[in-house]
TIROZA-144953 format. One line per field, with one value per atom (N, C-alpha, C): residue number from 1; residue in three letters; y, z, x. Coordinates in Angstrom, 1 decimal, padded with zeros to 4 digits. Each point is the difference from the previous one (the first is absolute). Layout:
TIROZA-144953
n	[NUM/...]
res	[ALA/...]
c2	[Y/...]
c3	[Z/...]
c1	[X/...]
//
This chain:
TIROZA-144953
n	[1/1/1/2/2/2/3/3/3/4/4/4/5/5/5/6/6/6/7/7/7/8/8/8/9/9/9/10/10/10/11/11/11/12/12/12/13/13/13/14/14/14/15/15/15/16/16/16/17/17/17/18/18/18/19/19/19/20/20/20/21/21/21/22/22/22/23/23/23/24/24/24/25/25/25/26/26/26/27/27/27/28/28/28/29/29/29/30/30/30/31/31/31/32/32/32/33/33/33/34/34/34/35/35/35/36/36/36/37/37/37/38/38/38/39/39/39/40/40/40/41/41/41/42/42/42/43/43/43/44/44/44/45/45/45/46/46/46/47/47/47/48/48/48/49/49/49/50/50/50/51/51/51/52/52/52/53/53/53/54/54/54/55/55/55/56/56/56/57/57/57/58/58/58/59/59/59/60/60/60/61/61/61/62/62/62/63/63/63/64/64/64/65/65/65/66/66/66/67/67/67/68/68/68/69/69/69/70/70/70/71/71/71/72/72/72/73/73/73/74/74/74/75/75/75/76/76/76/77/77/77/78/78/78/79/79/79/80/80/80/81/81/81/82/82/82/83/83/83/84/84/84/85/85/85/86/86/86/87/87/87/88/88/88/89/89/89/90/90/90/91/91/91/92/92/92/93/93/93/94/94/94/95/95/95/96/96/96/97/97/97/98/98/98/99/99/99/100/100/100/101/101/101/102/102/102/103/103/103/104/104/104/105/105/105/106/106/106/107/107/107/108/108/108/109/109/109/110/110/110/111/111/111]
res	[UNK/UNK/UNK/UNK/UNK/UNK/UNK/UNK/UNK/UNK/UNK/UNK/UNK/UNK/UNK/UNK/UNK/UNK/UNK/UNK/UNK/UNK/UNK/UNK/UNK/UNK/UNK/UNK/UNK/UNK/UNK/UNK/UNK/UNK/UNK/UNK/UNK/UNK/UNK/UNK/UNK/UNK/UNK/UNK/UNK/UNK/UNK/UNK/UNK/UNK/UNK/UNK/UNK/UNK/UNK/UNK/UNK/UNK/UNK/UNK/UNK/UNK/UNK/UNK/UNK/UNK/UNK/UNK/UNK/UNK/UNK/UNK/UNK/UNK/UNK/UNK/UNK/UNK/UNK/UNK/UNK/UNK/UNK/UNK/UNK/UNK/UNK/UNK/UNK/UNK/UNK/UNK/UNK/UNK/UNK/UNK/UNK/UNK/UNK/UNK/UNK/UNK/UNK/UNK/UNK/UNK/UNK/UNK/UNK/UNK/UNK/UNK/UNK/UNK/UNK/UNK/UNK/UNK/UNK/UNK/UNK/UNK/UNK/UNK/UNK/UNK/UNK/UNK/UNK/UNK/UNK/UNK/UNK/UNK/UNK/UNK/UNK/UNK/UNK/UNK/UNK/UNK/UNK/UNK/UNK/UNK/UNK/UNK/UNK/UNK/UNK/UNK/UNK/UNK/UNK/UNK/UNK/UNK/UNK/UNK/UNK/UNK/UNK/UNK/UNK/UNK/UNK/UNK/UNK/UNK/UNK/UNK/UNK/UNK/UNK/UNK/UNK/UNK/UNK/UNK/UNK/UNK/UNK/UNK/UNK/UNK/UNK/UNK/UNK/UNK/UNK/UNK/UNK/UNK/UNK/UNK/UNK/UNK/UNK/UNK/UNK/UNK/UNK/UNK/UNK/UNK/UNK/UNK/UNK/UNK/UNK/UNK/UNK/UNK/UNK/UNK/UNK/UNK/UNK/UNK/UNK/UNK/UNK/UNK/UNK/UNK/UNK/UNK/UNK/UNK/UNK/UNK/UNK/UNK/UNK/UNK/UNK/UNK/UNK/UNK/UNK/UNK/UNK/UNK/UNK/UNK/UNK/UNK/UNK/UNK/UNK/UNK/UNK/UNK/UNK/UNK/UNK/UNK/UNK/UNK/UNK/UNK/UNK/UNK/UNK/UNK/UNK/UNK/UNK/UNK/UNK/UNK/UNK/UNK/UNK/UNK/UNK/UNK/UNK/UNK/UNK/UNK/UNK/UNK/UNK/UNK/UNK/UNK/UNK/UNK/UNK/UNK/UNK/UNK/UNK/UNK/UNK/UNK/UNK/UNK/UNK/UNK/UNK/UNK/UNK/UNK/UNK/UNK/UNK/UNK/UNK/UNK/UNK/UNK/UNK/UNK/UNK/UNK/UNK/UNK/UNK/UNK/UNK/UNK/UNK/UNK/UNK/UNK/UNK/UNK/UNK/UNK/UNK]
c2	[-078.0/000.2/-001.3/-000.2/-001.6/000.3/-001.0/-000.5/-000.5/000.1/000.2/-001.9/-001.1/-001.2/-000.3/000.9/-000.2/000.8/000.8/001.1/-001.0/-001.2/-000.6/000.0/-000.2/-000.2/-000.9/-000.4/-000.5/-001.1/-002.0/-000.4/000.6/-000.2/000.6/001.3/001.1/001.4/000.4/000.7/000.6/001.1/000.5/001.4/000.6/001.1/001.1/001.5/-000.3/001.4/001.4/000.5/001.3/000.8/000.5/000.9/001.4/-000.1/000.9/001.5/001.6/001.3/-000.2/-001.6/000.0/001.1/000.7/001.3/-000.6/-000.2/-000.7/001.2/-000.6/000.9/-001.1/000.5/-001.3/000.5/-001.2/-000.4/000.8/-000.6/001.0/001.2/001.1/001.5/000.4/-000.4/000.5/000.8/-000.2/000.6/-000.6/001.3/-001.0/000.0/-000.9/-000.2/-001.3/000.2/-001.1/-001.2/-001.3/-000.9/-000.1/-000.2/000.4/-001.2/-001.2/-001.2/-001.0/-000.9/-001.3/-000.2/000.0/000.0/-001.5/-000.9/-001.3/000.2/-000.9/000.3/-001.4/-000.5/-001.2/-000.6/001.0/-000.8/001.4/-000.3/001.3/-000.4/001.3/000.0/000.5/000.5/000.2/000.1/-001.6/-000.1/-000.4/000.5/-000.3/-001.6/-000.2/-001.5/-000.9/000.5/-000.8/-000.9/001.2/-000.3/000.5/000.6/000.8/001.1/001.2/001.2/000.6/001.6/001.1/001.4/-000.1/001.6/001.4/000.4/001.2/001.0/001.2/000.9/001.2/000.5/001.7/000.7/000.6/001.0/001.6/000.3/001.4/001.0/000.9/000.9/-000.5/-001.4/-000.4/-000.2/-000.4/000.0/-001.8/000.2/-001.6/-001.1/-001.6/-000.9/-000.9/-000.2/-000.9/-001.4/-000.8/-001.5/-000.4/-000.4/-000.5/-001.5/-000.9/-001.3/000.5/-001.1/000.3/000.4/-000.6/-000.1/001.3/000.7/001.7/001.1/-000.8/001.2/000.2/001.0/-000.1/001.1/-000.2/-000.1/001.4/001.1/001.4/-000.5/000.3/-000.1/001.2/000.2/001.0/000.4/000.7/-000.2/-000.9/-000.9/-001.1/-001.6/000.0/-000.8/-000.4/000.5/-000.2/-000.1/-000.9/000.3/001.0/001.0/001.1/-000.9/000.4/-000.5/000.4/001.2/001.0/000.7/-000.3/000.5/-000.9/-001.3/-001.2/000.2/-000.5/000.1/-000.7/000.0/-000.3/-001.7/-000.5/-001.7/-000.3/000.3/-000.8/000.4/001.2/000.4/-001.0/-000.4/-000.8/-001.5/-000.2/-001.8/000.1/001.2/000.1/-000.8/001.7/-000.1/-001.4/-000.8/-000.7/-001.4/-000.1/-000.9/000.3/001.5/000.5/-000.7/000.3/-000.1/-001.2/-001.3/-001.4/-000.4/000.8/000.0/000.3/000.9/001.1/000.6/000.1/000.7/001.1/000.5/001.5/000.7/-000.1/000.9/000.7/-001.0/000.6/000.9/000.5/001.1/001.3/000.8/001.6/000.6/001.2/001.1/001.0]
c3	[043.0/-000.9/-000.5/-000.2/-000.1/-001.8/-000.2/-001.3/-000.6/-000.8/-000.6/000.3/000.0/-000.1/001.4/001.1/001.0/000.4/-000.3/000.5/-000.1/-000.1/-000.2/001.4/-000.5/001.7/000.4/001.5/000.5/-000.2/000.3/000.2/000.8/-000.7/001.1/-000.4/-000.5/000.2/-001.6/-000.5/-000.6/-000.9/-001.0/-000.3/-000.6/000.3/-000.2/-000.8/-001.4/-000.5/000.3/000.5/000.7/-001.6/000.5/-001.3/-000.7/-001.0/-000.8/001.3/-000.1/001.1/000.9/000.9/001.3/000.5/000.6/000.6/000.5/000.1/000.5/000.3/000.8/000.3/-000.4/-001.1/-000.1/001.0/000.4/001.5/-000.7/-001.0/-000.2/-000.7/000.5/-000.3/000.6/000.3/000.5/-000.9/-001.4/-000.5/000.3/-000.4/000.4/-001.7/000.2/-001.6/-000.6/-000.5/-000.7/-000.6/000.5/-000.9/-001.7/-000.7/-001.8/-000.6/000.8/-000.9/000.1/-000.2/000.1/-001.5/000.5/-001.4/000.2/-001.0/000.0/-000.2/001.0/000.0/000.1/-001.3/-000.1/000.8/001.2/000.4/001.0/001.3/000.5/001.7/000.5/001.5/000.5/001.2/000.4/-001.0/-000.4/-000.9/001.8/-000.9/000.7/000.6/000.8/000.2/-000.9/-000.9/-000.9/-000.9/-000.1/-000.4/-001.4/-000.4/-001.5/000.0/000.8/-000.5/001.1/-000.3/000.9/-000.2/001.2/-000.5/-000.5/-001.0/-000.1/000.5/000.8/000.8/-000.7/000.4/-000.9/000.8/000.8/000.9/-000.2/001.0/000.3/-000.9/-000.7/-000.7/-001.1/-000.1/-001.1/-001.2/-000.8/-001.3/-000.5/000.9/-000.2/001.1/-000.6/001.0/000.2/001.6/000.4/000.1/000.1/-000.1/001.5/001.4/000.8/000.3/000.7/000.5/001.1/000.4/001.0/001.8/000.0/001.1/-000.2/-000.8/000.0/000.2/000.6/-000.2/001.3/000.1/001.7/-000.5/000.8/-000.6/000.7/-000.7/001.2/-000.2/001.1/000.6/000.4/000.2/000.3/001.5/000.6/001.7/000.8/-000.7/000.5/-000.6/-000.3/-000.4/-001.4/-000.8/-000.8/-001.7/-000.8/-001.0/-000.7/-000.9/-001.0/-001.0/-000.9/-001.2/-001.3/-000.4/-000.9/000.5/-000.5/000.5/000.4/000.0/000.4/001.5/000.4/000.4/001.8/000.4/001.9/000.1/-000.5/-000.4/-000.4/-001.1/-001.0/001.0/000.4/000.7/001.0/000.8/001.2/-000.6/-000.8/-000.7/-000.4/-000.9/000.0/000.7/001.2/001.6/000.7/-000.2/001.1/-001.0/-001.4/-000.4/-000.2/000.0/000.6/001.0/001.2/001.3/000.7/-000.8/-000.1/-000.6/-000.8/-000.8/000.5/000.3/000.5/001.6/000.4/001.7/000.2/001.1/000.6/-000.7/000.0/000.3/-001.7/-001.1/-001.4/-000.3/001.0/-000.3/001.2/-001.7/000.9/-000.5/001.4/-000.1/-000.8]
c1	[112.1/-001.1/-000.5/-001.5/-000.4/000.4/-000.4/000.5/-001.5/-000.9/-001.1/-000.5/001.0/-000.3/000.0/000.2/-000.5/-001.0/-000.6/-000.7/-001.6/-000.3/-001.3/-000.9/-001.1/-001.1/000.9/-000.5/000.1/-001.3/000.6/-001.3/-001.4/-001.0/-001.2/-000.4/001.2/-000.4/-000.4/-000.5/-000.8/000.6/000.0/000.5/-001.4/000.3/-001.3/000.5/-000.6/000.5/-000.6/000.9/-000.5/-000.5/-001.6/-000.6/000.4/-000.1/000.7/-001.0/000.6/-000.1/000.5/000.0/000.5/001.2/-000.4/001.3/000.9/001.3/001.8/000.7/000.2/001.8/000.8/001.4/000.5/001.6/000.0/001.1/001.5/000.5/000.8/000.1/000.6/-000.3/-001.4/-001.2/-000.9/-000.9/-000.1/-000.9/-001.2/-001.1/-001.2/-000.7/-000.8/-000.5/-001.2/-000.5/-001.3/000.7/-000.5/-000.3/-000.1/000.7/-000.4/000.2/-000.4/000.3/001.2/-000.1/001.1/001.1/001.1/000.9/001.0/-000.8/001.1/001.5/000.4/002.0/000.4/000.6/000.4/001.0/001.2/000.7/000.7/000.4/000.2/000.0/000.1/-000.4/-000.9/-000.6/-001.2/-001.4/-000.4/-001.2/-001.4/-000.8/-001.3/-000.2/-000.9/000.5/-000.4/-000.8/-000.2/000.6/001.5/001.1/000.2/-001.0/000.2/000.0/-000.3/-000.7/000.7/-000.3/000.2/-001.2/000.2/-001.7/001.0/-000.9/000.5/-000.5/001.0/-000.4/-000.3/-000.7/000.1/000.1/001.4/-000.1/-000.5/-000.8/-000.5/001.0/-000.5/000.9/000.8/000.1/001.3/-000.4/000.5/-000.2/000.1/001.4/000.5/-001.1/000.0/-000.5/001.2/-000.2/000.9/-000.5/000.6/-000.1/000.3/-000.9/000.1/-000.8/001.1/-001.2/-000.4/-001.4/-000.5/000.3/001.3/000.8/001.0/-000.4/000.5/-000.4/-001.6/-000.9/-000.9/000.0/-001.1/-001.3/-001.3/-001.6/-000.2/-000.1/-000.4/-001.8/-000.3/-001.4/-000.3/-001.7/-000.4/000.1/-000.9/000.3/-000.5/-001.0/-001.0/000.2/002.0/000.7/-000.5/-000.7/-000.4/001.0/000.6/000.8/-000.7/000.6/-000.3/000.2/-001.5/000.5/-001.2/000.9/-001.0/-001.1/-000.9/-001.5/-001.0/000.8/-000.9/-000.7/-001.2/-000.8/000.7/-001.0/000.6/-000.5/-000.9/-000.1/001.1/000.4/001.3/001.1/000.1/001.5/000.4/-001.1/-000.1/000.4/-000.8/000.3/001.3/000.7/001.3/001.0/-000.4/000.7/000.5/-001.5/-000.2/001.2/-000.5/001.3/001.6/000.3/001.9/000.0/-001.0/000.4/000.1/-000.5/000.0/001.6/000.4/001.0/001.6/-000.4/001.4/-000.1/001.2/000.1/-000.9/-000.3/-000.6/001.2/001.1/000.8/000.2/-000.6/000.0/-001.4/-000.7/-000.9/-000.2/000.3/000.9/-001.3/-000.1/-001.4/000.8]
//
């Protein structure tokens, strides 16, 4: 497991905070669930690459929110690869899309 003082970009690369509705399945256990925001974590393992933060998940049905980094989470899309995310419109979803997909493998967006 990385260790949060390594988890940083890479020269060149970018981090991009994924927007608060974005739909996830998060990688472990498989819940699926919304985006609810970034929670500062002073010191730890799997942080965002930013190196501070973790998104908070709100899984489908729960009560509780989970705390996952980005590297825990894969992007459900619609059937026209499109990310879900609330009721946002098919322009934004795409501008979204199109910066995950610059970001992260094919293989992190599940229909």
């Amino acid at each position: 497991m990385k260790e949060g003082k390594d988890n940083k970009p890479e020269p060149g690369k970018h981090w991009y905070r994924i927007p608060n509705g974005t739909k996830v399945r998060c990688r472990e256990g498989g819940d699926d669930g919304v985006i609810d925001g970034l929670t500062a974590i002073v010191s730890g393992a799997n942080l965002n690459a930013e190196g501070r933060t973790q998104y908070r998940v709100q899984p489908v049905g729960a009560s509780q929110v989970k705390l996952a980094a980005d590297e825990d989470l894969l992007f459900i899309t619609d059937r026209d690869g499109l990310v879900m995310i609330g009721k946002e419109g098919v322009h934004y979803r795409r501008y979204v899309t199109e910066r995950l997909r610059g970001l992260f493998k094919d293989d992190r967006f599940v229909v």
